[in-house]
Backbone bond lengths (Angstrom), bond angles and torsions (degrees), N, CA, C in turn:
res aa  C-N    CA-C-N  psi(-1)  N-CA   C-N-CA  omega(-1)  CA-C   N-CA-C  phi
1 X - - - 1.466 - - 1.526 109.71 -
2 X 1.183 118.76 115.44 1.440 123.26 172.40 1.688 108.90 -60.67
3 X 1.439 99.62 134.41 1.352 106.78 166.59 1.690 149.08 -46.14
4 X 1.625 85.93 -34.56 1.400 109.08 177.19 1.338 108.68 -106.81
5 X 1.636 111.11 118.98 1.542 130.23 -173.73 1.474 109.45 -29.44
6 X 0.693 126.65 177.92 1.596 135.81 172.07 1.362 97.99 -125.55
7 X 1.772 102.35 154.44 1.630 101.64 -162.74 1.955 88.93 -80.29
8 X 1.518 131.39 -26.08 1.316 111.95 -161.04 2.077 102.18 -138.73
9 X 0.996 102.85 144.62 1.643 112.90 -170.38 1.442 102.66 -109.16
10 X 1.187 122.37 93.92 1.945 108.12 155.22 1.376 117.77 -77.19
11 X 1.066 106.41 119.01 1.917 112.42 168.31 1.519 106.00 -102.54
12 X 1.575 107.29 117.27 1.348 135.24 178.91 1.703 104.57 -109.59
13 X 1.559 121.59 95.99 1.393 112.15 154.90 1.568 107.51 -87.51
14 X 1.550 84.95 149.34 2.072 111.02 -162.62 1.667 88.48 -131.43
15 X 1.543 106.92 122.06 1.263 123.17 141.42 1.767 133.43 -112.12
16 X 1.127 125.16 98.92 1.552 116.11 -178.72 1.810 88.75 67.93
17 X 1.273 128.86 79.92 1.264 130.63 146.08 1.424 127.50 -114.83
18 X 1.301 120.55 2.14 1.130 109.25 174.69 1.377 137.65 -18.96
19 X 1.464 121.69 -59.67 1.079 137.05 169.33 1.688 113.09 -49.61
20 X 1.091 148.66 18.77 1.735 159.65 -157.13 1.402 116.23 -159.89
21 X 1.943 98.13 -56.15 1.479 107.87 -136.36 1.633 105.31 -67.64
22 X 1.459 125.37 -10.18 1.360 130.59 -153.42 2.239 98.61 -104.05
23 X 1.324 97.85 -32.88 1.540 114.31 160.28 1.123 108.14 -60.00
24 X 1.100 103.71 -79.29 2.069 118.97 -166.48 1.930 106.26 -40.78
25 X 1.192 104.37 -69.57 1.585 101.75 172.43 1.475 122.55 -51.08
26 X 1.324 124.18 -49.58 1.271 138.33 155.60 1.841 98.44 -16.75
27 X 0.760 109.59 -102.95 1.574 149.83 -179.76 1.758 96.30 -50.37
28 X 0.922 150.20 -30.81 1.068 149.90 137.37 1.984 129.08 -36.07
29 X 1.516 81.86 -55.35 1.827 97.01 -175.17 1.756 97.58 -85.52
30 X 1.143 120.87 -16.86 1.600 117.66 162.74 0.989 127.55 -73.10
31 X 1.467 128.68 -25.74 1.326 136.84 -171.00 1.496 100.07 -99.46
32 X 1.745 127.93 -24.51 1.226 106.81 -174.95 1.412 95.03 -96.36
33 X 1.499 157.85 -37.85 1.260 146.08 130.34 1.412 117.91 7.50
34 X 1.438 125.63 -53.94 1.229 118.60 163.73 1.638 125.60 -48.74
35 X 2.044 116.03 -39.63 1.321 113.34 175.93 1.702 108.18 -69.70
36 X 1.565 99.62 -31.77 1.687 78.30 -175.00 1.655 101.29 89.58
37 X 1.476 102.80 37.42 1.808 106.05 178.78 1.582 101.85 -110.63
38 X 1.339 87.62 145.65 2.131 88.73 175.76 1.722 73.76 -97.72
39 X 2.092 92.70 127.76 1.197 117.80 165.00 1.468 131.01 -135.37
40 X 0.770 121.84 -174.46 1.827 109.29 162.45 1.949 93.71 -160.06
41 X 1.324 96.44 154.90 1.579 113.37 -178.02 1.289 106.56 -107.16
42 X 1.120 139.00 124.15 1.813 145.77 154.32 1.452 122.12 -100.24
43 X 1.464 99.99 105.07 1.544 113.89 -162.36 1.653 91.31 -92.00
44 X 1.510 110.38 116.78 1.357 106.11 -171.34 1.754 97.53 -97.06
45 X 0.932 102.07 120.07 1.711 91.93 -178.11 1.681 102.84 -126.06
46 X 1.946 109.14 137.85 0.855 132.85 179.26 1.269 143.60 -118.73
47 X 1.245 118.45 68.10 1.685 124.15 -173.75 1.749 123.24 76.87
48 X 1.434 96.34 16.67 1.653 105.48 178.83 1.928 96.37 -58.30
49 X 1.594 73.86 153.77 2.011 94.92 -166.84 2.470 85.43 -112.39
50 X 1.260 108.48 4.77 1.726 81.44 -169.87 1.988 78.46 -106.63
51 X 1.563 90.30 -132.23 1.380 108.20 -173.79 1.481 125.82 -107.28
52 X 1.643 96.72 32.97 1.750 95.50 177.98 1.259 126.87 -75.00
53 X 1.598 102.39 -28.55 1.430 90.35 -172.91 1.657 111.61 -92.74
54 X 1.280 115.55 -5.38 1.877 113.11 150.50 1.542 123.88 -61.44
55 X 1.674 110.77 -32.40 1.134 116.73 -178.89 1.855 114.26 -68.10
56 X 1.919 105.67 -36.12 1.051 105.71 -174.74 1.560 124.54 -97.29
57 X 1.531 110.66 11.14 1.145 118.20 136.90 1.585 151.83 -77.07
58 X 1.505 80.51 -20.97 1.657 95.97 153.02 0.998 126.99 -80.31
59 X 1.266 138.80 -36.70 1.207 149.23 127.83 1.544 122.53 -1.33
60 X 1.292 97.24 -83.36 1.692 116.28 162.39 1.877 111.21 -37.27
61 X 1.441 106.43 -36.34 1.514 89.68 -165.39 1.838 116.23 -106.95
62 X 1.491 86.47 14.37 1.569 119.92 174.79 0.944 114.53 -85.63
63 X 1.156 110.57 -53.85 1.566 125.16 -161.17 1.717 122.51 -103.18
64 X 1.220 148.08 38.33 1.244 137.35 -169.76 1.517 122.83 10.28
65 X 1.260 112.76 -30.90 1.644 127.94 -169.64 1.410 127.50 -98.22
66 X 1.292 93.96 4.48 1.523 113.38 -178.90 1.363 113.64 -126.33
67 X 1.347 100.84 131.45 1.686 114.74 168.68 1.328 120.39 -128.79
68 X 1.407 115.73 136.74 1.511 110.80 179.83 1.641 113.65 -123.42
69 X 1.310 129.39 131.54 1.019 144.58 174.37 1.459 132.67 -123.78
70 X 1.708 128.49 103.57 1.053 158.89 -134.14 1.373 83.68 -85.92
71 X 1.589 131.74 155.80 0.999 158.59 160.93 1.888 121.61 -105.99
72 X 1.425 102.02 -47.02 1.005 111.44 177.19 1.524 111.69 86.98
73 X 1.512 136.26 9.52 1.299 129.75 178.87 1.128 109.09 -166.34
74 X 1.229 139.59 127.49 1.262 138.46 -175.30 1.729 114.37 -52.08
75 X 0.974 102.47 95.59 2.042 95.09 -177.96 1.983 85.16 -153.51
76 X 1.147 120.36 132.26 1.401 145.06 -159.85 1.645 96.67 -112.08
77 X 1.257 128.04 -52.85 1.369 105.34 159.84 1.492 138.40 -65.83
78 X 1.318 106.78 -44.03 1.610 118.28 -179.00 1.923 96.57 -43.49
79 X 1.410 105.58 -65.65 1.127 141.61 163.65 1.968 99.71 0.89
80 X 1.816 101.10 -88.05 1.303 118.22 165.64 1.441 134.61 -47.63
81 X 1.382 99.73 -39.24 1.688 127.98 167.53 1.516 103.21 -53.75
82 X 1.021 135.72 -51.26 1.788 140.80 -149.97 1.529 79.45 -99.78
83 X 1.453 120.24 -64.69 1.449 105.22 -166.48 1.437 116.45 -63.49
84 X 1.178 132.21 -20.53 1.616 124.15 152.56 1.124 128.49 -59.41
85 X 1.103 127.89 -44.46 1.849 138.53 150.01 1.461 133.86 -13.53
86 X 2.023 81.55 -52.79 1.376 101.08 -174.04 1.274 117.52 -81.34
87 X 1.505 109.48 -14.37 1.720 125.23 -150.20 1.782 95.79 -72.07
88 X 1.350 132.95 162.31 1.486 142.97 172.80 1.276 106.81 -131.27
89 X 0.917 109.58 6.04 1.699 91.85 170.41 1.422 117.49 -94.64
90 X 1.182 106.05 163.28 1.626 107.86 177.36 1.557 113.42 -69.32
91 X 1.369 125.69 -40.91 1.416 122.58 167.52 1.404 112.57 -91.73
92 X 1.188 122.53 149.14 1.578 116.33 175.87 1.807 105.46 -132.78
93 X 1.117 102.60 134.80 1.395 116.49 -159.54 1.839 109.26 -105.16
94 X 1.448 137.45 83.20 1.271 124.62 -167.27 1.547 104.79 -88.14
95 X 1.361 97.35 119.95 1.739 106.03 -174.04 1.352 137.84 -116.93
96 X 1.067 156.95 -176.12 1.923 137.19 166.22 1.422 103.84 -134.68
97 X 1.521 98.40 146.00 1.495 117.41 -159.66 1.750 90.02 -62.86
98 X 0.796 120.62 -38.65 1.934 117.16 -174.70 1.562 98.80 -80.53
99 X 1.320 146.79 44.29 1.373 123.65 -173.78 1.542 94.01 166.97
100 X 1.358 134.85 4.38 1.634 115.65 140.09 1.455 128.20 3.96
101 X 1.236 122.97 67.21 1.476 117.93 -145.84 1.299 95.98 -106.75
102 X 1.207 137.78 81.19 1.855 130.85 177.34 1.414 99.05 -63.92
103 X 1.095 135.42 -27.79 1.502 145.86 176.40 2.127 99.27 -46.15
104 X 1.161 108.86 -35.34 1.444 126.51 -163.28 1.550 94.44 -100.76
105 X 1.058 98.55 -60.19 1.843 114.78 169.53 1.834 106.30 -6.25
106 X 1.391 81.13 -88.08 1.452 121.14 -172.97 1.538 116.72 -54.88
107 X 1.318 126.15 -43.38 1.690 130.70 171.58 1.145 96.19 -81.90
108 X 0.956 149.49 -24.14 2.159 136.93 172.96 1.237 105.74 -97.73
109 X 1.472 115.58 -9.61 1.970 100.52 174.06 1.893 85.23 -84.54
110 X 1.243 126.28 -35.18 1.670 121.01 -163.15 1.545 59.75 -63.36
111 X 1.616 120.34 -128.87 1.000 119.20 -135.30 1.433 144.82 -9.42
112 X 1.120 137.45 -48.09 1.565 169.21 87.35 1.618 100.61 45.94
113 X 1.485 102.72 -59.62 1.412 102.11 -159.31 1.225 91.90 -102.53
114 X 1.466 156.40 5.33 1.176 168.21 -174.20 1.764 97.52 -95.74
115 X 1.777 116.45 -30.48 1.630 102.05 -170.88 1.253 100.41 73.62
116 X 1.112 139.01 16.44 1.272 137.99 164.85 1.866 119.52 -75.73
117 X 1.408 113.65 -23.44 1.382 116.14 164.33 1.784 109.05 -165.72
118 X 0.661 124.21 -153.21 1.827 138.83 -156.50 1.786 96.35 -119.25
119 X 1.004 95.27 -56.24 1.517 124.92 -149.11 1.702 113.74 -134.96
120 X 1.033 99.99 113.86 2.100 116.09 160.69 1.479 98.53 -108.26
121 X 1.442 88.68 139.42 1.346 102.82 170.56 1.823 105.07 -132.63
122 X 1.199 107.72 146.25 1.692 102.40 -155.85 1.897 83.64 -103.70
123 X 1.365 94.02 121.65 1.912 79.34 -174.28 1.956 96.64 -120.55
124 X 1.724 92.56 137.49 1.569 72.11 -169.76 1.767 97.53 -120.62
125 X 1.010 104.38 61.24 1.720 130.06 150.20 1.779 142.14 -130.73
126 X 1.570 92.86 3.20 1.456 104.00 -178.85 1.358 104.31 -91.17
127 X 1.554 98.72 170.51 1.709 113.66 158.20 1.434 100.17 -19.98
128 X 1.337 113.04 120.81 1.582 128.80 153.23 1.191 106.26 75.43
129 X 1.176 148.89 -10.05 1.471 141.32 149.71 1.249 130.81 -53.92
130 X 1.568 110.90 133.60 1.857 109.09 -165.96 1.883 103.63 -104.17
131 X 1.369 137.05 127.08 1.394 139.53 168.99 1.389 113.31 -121.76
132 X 1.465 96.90 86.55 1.139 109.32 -177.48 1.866 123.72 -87.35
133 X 1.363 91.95 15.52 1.661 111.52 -176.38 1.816 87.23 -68.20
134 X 1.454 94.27 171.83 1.817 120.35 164.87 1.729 118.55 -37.60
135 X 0.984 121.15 103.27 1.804 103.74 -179.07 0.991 116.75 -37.52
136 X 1.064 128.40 -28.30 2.271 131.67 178.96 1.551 91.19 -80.20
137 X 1.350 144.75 -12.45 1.525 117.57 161.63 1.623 104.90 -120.67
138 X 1.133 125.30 6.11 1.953 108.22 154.77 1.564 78.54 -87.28
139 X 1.439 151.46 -50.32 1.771 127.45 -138.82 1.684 95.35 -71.25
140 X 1.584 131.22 -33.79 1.086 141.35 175.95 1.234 129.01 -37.20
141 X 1.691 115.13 -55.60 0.982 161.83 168.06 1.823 99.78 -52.13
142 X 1.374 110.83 -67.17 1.678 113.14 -177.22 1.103 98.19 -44.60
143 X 1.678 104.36 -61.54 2.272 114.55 -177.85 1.294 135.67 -15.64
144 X 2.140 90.10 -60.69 1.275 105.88 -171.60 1.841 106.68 -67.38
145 X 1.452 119.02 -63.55 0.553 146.51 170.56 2.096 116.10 -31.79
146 X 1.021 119.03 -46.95 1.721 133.63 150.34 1.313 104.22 -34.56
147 X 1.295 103.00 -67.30 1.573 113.70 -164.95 1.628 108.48 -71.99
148 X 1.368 126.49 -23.27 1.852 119.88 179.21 1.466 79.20 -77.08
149 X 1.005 155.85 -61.20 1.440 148.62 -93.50 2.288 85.27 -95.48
150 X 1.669 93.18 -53.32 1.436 104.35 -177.99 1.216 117.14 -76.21
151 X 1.527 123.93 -26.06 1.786 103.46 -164.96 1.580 85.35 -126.12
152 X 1.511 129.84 30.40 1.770 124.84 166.76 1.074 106.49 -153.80
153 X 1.700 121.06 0.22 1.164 131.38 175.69 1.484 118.40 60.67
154 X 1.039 118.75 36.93 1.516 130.52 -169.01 1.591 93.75 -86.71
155 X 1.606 94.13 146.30 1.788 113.15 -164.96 1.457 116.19 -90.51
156 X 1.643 99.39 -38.13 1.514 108.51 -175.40 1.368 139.26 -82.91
157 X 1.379 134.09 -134.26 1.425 114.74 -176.84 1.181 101.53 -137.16
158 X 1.614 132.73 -11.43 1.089 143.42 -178.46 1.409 122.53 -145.67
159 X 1.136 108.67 136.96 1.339 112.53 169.55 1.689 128.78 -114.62
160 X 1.243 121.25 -39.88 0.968 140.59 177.16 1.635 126.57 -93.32
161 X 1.408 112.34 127.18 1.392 117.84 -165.23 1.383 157.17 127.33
162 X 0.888 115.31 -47.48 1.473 145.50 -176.23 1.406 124.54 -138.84
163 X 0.926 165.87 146.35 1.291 132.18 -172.85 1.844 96.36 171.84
164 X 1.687 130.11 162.80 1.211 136.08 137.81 1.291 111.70 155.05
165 X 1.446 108.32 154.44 1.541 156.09 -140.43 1.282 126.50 -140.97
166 X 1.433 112.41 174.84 1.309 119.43 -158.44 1.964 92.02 -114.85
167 X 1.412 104.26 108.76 1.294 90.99 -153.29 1.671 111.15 -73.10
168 X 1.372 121.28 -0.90 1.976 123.82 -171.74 2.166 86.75 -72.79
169 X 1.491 117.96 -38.24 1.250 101.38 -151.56 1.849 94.12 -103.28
170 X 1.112 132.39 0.74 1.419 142.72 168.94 1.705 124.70 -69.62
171 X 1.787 89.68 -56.03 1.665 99.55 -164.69 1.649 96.41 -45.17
172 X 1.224 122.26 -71.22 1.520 117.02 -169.56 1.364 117.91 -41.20
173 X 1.216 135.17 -13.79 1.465 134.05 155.95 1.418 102.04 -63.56
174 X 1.037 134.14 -67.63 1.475 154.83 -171.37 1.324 90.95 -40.14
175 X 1.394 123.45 -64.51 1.215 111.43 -164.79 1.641 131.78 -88.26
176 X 1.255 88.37 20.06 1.931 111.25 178.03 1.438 93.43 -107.77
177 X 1.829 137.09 -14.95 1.390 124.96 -169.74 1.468 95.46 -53.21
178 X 1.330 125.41 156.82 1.341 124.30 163.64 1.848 107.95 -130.64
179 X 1.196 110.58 -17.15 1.597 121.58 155.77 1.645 126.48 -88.50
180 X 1.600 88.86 138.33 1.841 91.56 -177.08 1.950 104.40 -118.90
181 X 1.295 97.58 -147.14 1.502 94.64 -167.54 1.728 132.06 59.99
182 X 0.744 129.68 -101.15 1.215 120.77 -157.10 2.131 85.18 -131.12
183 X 0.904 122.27 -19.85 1.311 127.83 179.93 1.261 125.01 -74.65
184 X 1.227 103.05 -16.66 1.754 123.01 -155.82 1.794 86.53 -76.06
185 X 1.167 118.44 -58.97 1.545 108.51 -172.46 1.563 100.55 -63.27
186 X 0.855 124.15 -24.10 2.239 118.40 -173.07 1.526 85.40 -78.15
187 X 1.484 138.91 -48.70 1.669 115.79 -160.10 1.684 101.31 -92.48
188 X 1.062 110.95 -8.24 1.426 102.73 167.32 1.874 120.72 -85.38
189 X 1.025 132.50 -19.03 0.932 127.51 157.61 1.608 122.90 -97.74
190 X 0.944 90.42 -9.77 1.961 96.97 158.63 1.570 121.41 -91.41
191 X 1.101 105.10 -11.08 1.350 134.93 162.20 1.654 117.35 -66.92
192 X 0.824 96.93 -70.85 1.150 131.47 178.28 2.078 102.83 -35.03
193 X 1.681 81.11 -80.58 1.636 88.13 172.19 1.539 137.88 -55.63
194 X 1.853 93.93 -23.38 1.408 83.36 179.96 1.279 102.67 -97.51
195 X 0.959 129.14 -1.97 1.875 144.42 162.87 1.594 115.85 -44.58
196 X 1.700 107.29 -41.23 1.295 99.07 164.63 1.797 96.83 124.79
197 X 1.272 111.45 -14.05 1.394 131.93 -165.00 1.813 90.87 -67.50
198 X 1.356 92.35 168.45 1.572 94.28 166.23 1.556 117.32 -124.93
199 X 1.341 106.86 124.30 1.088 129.35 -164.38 1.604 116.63 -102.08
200 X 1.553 127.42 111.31 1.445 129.05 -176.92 1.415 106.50 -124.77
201 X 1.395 103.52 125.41 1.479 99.53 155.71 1.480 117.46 -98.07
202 X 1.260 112.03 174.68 1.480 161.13 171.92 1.525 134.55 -100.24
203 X 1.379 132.14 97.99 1.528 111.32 -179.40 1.314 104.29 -59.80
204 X 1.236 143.23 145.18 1.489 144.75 156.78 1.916 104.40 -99.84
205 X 1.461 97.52 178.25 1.786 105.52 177.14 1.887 87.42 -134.68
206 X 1.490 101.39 138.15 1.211 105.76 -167.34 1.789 90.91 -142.74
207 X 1.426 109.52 125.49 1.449 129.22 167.54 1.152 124.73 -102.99
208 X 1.537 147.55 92.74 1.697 128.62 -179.39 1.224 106.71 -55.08
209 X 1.279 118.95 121.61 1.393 141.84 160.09 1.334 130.95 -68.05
210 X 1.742 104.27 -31.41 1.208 116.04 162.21 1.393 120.38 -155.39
211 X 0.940 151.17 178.43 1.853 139.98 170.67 1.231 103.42 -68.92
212 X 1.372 113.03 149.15 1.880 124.77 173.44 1.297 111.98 -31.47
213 X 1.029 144.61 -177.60 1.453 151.17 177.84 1.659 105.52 -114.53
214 X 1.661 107.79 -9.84 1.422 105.53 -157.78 1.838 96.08 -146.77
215 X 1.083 117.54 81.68 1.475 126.04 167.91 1.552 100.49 1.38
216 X 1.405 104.37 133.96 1.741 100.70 177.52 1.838 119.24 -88.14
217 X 1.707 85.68 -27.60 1.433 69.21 176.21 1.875 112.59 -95.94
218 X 0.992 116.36 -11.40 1.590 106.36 163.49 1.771 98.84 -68.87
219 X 1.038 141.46 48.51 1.025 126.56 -172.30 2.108 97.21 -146.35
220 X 1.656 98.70 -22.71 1.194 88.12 -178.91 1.339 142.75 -115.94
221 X 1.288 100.68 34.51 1.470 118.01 158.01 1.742 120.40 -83.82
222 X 1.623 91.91 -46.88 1.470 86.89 178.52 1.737 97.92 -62.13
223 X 1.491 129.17 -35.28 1.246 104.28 -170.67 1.290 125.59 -56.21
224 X 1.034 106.61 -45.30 1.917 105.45 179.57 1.263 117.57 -91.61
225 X 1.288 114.76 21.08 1.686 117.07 151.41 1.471 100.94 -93.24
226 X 1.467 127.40 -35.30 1.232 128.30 175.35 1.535 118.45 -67.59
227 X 1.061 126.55 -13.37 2.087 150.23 -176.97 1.413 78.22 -96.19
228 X 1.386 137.73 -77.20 1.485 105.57 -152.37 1.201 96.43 -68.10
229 X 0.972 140.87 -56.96 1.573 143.13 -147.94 2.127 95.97 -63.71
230 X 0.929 108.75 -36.85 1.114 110.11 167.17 1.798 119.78 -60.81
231 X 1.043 105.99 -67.00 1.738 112.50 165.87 1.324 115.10 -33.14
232 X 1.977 116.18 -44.83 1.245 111.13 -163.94 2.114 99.54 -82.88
233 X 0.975 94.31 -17.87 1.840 97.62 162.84 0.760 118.78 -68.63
234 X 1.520 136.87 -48.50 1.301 129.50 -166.44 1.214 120.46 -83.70
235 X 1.401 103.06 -38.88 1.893 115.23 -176.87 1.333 94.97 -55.29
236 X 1.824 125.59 -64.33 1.297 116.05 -170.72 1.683 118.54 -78.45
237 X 1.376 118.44 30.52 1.369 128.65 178.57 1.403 102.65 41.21
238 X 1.328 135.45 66.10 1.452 138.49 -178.17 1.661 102.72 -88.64
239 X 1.058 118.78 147.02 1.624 112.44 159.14 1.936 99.26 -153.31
240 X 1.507 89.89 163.14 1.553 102.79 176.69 1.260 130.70 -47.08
């Protein structure tokens, strides 16, 4: 790890990617080499059962710009949470191993460094955004997203995904999240907004590259135990 911060941090949580994760970084650390950015990569990895986290030590010992840090349990926020923490750069970039998007990169660092907001959020249901995923995960996405808008009063169109900030005026949001899992990105940018921060989105274009790593519908019970439990945080302004 170089001593001197890097001007920008991507945090990548990896569950069971083997099959991607050795492409995606590949092909990732080439394209930002092309801008010519001092960066560093944070491979957030969480309780995968195949060969990611061998893959992302190779990775790691390839690459100077990459770091990977084990969690030990499958949880996707905690996961993101620690790897933002850990991040040193002044911008911090939250990203997904299928969707490395420098395309996203690059229009929220202009903004960003312009002082134009706190926070981009890459939303891929607004004006001019393409979701070209499965209709049962953009209709999901509308769901979740319906429901912050009514019971947390959240303004925007997205929460989950894409996302980044200026990390000196963020962490303290971060560190009031009091939900993990798959929620952790919805109370951090609801966080965020009602925090006072300034919050911009972005249409993004989004392709599945591969199927979820994590069945959607085994996935949605814990979600809306995690929505109320979320609501009952926010309504009573709870933080860590």
């Amino acid at each position: 790890m170089s001593p001197t911060p890097p001007h920008l941090s991507i945090v990548i949580p990896v569950y069971n990617e083997e099959g991607i994760l050795h492409s995606a970084v590949v092909d990732l650390v080439s394209r930002l080499s092309e801008l010519r950015w001092n960066y560093e990569i944070l491979l957030a990895e969480n309780g995968s059962t195949d060969r990611t986290v061998a893959i992302a030590e190779e990775l790691a010992a390839k690459f100077p710009e990459v770091q990977v840090h084990s969690l030990g349990a499958p949880n996707y926020g905690k996961a993101l949470r620690q790897g933002i923490l850990r991040a040193r750069g002044e911008f911090v970039f939250c990203d997904e191993i299928d969707l490395c998007d420098t395309d996203f990169h690059q229009r929220a660092l202009e903004v960003l460094e312009s002082d134009r907001a706190d926070m981009v959020v890459g939303s891929k249901v607004m004006v001019g955004a393409e979701d070209r995923r499965p209709w049962l995960r953009h209709t999901a996405t509308l769901v979740i997203n319906g429901m912050l808008r009514v019971l947390v009063g959240f303004h925007g169109t997205d929460t989950h995904g894409l996302k980044a900030f200026r990390r000196t005026r963020l962490i303290p949001v971060v560190e009031h999240c009091v939900v993990d899992r798959d929620l952790f990105a919805s109370e951090f940018v609801v966080r965020a907004e009602r925090e006072g921060r300034r919050v911009v989105e972005i249409p993004v274009h989004i392709v599945e590259k591969r199927p979820p790593s994590v069945n959607l519908f085994k996935r949605v019970p814990k979600v809306l135990r995690d929505i109320a439990r979320l609501t009952v945080v926010i309504r009573t302004n709870r933080a860590a």
